[in-house]
C-alpha positions as CSV (number, residue, x, y, z in Angstrom):
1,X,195.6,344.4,357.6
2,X,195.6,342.3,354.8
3,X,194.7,343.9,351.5
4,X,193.3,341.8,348.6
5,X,193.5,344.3,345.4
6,X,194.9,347.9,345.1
7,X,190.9,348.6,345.3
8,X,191.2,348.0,349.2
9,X,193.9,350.9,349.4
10,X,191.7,353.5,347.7
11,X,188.2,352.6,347.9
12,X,185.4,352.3,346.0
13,X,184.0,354.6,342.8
14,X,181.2,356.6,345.1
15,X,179.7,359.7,345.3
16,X,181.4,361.4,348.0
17,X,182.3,362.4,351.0
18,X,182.8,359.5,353.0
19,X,183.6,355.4,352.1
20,X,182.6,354.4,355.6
21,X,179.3,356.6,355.9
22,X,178.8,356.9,352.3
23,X,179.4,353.9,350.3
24,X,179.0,351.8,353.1
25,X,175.8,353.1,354.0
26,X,174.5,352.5,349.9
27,X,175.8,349.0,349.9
28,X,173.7,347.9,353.5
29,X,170.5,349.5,352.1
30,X,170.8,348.1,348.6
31,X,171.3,344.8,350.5
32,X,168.1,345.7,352.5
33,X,166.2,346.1,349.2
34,X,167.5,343.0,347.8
35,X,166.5,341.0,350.6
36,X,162.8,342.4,350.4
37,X,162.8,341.3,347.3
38,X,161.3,344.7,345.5
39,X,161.2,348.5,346.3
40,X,160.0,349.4,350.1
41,X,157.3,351.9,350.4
42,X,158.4,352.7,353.5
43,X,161.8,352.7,355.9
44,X,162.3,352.7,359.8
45,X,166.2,353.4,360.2
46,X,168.3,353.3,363.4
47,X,171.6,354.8,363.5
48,X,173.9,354.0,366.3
49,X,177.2,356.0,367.7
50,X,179.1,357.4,364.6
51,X,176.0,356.9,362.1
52,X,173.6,358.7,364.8
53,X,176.3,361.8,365.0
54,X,177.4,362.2,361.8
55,X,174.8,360.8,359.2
56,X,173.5,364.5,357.5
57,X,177.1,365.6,357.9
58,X,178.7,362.6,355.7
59,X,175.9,361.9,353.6
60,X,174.9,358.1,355.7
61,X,171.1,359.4,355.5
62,X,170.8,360.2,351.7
63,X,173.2,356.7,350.9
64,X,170.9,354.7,352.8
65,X,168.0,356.2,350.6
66,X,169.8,355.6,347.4
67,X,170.5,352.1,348.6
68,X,166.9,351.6,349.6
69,X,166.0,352.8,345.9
70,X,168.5,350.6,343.9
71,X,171.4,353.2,343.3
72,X,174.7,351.9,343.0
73,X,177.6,353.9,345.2
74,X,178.7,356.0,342.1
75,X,175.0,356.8,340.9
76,X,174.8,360.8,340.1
77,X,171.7,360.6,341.8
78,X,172.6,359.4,345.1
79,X,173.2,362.8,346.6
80,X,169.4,363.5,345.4
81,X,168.0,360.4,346.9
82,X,166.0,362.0,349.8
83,X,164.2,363.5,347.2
84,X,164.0,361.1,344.7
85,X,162.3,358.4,347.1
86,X,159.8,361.1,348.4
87,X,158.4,361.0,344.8
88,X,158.6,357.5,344.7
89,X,156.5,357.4,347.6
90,X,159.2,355.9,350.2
91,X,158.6,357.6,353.4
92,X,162.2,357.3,355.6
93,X,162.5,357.7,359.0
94,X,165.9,358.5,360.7
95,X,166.2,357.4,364.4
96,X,169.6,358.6,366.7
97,X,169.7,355.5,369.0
98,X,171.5,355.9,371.9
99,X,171.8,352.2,372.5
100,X,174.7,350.3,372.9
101,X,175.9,348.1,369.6
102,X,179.6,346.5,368.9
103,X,180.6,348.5,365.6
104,X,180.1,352.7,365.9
105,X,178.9,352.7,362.1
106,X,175.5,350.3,362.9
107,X,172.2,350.8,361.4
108,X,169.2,348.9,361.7
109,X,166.9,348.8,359.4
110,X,163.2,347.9,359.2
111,X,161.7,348.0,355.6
112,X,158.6,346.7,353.8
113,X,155.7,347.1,351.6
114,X,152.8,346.0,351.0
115,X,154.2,342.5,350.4
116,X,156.5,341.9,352.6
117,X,158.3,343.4,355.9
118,X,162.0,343.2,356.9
119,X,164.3,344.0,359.6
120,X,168.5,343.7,359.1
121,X,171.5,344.8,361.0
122,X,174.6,346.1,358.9
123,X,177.8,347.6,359.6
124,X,179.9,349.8,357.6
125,X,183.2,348.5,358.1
126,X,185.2,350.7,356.3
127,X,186.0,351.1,352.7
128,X,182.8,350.7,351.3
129,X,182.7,347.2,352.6
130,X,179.8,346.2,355.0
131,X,179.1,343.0,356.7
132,X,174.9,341.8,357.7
133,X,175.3,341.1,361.1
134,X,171.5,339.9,361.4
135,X,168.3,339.6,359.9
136,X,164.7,339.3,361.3
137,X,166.0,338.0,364.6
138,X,168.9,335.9,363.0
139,X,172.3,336.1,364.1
140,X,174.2,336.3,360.6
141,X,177.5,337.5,359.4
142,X,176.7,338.1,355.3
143,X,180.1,340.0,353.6
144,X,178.4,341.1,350.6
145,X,181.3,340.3,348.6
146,X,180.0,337.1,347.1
147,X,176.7,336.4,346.0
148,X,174.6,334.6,348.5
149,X,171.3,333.1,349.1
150,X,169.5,333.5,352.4
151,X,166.7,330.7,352.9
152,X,164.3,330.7,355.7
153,X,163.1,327.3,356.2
154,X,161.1,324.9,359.4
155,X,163.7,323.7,361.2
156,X,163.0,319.7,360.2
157,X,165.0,317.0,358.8
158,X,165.8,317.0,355.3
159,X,165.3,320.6,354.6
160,X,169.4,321.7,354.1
161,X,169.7,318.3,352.1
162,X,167.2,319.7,349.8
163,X,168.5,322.8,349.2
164,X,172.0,321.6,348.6
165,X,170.6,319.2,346.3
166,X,168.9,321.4,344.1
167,X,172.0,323.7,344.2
168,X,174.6,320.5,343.2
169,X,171.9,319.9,340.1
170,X,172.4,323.3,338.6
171,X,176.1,323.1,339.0
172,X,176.2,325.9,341.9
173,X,179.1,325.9,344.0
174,X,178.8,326.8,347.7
175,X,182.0,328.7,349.6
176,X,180.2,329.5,352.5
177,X,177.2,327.8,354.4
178,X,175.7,328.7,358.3
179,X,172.6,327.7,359.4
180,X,171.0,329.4,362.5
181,X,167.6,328.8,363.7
182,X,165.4,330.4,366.6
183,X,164.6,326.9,368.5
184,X,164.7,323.0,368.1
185,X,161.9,322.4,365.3
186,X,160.8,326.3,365.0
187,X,162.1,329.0,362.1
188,X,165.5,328.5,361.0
189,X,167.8,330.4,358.4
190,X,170.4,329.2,356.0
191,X,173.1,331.3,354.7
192,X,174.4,330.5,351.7
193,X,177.8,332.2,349.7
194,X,177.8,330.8,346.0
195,X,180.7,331.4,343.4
196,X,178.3,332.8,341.1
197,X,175.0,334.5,341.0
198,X,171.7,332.5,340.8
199,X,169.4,332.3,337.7
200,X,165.5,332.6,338.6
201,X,165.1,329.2,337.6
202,X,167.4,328.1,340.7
203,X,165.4,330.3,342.7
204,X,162.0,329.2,341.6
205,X,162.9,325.6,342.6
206,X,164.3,326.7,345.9
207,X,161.0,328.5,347.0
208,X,159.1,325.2,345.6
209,X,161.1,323.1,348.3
210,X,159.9,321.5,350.9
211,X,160.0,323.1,354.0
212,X,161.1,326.3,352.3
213,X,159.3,329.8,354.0
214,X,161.0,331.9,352.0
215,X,164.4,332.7,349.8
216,X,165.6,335.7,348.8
217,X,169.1,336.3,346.8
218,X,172.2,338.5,346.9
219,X,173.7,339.2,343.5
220,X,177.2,340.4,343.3
C-alpha cells in the first residue's frame, strides 16, 4: 500500500474508538449533508456487514449523526451527537441490512428536508478515508479528498461544454471529471474534482446553466 503522508500511517484527529467506523462514518454523513445542501430533518440509514454488527459498539451510529449535523471527526461533541440531533429535531433511523454489498463497512443513506431529499452510498475504507460509491441512482466513485462539484443535468448536447466553460472563466482547474447518466437523453450526472474549492459566485452561475437540475459542492 502506497502511503501519501505520515498522516496515512496514523490516522486522522477523531474522537475515538475506531478510524474505520468512526471517522469514516463522520466523513460519509458530513458528505451526505453537504450534498443536501443544508441540515436534514430527518435520516434513513442502512448499515451493511461490519457497520450492521458493530455500529453501537464502535461508535458508526453516533459519527454518522455528528456527520449528518456538520461535526468534524475531532468535534467534542461527536460522541453526544445522538442527542444533540434529537433536539435539533433530526429523527435517525438505523437499519441492520442483511443484503449483500462489495465493501463490509457500507452505509446507505437516505436524507432530506423539507427542501430537498437524497439518497448516497459510502464506504469507509479505512483510515478515516471514505469513497461515494453512488448517489440517487448514480454510479459514482467521489474520494472526498479533493473538492468536487456534483451537477445533475438533462442529458443534451452542450450541457458539459457549459459547465467546463464557466469553470475555465473563473480560473478553476478540473483533476477529475465522469459523467454518468440513467439513459440516452434522460437525467445525467457530472462529477467534477477541482484543485480548489468553489466560491458561491461559481456556483450561482452553474445552477443558472442551461440544462442544469441541480449542483451541489464538496469543499475540502
Amino acid at each position: 500500500m502506497k502511503y501519501n503522508s505520515v498522516f496515512d500511517i496514523i490516522g486522522p484527529v477523531m474522537i475515538g474508538p475506531s478510524s474505520s467506523h468512526t471517522a469514516g462514518a463522520a466523513r460519509i454523513g458530513k458528505a451526505a449533508r453537504n450534498l443536501l445542501g443544508s441540515e436534514p430533518s430527518f435520516a434513513k440509514i442502512h448499515l451493511y456487514e461490519s457497520f450492521a454488527k458493530t455500529y453501537k459498539g464502535h461508535g458508526t451510529d453516533f459519527a454518522l449523526a455528528g456527520g449528518l449535523l456538520g461535526f468534524e471527526t475531532d468535534d467534542p461533541r461527536m460522541s453526544k451527537a445522538l442527542e444533540i440531533a434529537k433536539e435539533r429535531g433530526l429523527s435517525i433511523e438505523f437499519i441492520e441490512d442483511t443484503s449483500a454489498v462489495s465493501h463490509p463497512n457500507t452505509a446507505r443513506l437516505i436524507i432530506g428536508n423539507e427542501e430537498n431529499q437524497i439518497e448516497l452510498v459510502g464506504i469507509s475504507i479505512g483510515g478515516g478515508k471514505v469513497e461515494i460509491t453512488e448517489l440517487n441512482g448514480f454510479e459514482l466513485r467521489l474520494s472526498g479528498n479533493h473538492p468536487a462539484i456534483l451537477v445533475t443535468h438533462n442529458d443534451r448536447f452542450g450541457a458539459i461544454a457549459s459547465v467546463a466553460t464557466i469553470l475555465s472563466k473563473h480560473k478553476i482547474n478540473i483533476g477529475h471529471m465522469e459523467v454518468n447518466r440513467k439513459d440516452l437523453g434522460k437525467e445525467a450526472l457530472m462529477v467534477i474534482e477541482t484543485d480548489q474549492n468553489v466560491g458561491e459566485d461559481v456556483m450561482d452561475e452553474l445552477n443558472k446553466a442551461q440544462n442544469i437540475i441541480q449542483v451541489s459542492m464538496i469543499a475540502s
